[in-house]
C-alpha positions in Angstrom: 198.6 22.2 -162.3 201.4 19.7 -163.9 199.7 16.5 -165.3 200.0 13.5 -164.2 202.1 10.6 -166.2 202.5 7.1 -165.3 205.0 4.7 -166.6 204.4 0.5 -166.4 207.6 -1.2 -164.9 207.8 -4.5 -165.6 210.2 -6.9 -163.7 210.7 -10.8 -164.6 213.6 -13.4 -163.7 214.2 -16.2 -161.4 212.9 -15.6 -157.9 215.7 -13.7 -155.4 216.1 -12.2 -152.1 215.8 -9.0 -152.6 214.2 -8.0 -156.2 211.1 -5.8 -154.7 213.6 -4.1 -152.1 216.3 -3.0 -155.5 213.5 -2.3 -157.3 211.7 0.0 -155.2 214.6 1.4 -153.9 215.5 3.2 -156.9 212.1 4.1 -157.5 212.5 6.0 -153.8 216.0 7.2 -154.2 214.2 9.1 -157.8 211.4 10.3 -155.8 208.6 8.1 -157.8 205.7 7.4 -155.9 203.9 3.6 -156.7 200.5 3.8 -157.7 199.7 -0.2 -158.2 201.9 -3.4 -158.0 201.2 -6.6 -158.6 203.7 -9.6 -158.2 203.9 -13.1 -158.5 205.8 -16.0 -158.1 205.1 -19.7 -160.3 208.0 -22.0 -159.2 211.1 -20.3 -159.3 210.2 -17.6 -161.6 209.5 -14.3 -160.7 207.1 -11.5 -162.3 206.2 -8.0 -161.0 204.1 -5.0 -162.5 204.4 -1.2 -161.4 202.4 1.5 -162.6 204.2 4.6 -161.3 204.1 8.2 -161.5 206.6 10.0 -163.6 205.3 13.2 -163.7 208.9 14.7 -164.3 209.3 13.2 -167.5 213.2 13.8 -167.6 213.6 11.0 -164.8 213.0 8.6 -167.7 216.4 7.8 -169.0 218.3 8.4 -165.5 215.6 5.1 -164.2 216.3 3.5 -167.5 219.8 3.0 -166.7 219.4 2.1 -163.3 217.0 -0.2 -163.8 219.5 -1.7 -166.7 222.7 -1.9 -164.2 220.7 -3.7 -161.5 219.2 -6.2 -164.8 223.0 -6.6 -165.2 223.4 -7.3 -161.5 220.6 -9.5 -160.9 220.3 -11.5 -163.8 216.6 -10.0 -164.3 214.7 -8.1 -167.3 213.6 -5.1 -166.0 211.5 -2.2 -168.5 209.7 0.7 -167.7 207.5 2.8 -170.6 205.3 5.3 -170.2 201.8 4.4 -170.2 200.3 5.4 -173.4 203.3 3.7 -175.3 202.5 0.0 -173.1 199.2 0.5 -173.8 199.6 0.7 -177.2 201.9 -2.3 -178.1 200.1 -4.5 -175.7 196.3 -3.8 -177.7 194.6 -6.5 -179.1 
């Protein structure tokens, strides 16, 4: 039985039309399933977090670029890091 891994995707910009449907739309397009999401809006400025399977590890760098073209496109700053490594530089 393959492991599971998860991976934190962190999205943060001014608020758009459109940012959760790009977003999770590449995340269905790369057959990555959403385990928890939590978004928010204050004013105009937008923040969401994903926690996501990635069990196929190799899927890494082809969301990593996608996810850095549609930063490009939307004027957004958009991450994703596998679990243990956010857990690790966000301790306190």
């Amino acid at each position: 039985m393959v492991q599971q891994r998860r991976a934190v995707v962190s999205v943060i910009g001014k608020d758009q039309i459109g940012i959760i449907s790009k977003v999770t739309t590449i995340l269905s397009n790369n057959h990555i399933n959403i385990l928890d999401i939590s978004q928010t809006i204050l004013q105009d400025f937008f923040t969401m977090m994903m926690l996501v399977d990635i069990t196929d590890k190799e899927k890494l760098d082809a969301l990593t670029k996608q996810f850095d073209e549609l930063s490009e496109q939307l004027h957004l700053k958009i991450n994703i890091q596998l679990e243990e490594i956010f857990q690790s530089m966000h301790r306190v």
